[in-house]
C-alpha positions in Angstrom: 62.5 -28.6 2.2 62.0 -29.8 5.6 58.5 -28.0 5.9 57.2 -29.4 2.3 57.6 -32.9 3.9 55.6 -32.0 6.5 51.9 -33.0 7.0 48.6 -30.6 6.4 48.1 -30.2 10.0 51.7 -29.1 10.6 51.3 -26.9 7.6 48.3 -25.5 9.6 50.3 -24.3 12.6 53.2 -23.3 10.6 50.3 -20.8 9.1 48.5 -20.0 12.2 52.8 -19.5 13.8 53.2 -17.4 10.5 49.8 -15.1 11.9 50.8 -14.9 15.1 54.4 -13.5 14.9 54.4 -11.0 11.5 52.4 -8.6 13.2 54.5 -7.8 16.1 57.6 -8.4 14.0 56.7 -5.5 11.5 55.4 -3.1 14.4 58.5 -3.6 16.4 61.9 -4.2 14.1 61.0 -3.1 10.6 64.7 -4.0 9.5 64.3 -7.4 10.5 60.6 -7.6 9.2 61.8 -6.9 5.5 64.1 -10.2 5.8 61.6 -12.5 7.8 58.1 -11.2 5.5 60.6 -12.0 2.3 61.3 -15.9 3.4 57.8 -16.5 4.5 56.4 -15.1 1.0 59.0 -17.6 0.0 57.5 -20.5 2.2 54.0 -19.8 1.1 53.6 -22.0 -1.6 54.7 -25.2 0.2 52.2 -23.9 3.3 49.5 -23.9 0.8 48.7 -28.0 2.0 47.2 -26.2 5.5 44.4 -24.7 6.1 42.7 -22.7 3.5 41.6 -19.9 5.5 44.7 -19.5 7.7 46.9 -20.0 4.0 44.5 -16.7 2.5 45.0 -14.5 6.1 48.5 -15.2 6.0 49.2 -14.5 1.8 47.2 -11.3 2.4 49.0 -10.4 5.2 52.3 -11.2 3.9 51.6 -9.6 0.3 49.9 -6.6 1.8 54.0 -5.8 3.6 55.4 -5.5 0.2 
């Protein structure tokens, strides 16, 4: 709720956070990356405000874990 309310630009570095932080997550604790990659597929749709190309890397990304 609290990230829906939350402007395009803040959207954007919510995406570019997102980016940043999987790839390390999944490479180094692959229990924990099965919870976090579940919540942000979750939280995709209300980052979809932000940028477009950060919101395509990061769904492809993110959908590509499953």
């Amino acid at each position: 709720k609290h990230t829906s309310d939350q402007s395009p630009e803040c959207k954007t570095i919510k995406l570019a956070d997102l980016l940043s932080n999987v790839p390390s997550i999944i490479a180094n604790d692959p229990e924990f990356a099965k919870v976090y990659v579940a919540e942000k597929l979750d939280l995709l749709p209300v980052l979809k405000a932000g940028d477009s190309v950060l919101w395509t890397r990061a769904s492809e990304l993110l959908n590509g874990y499953k």
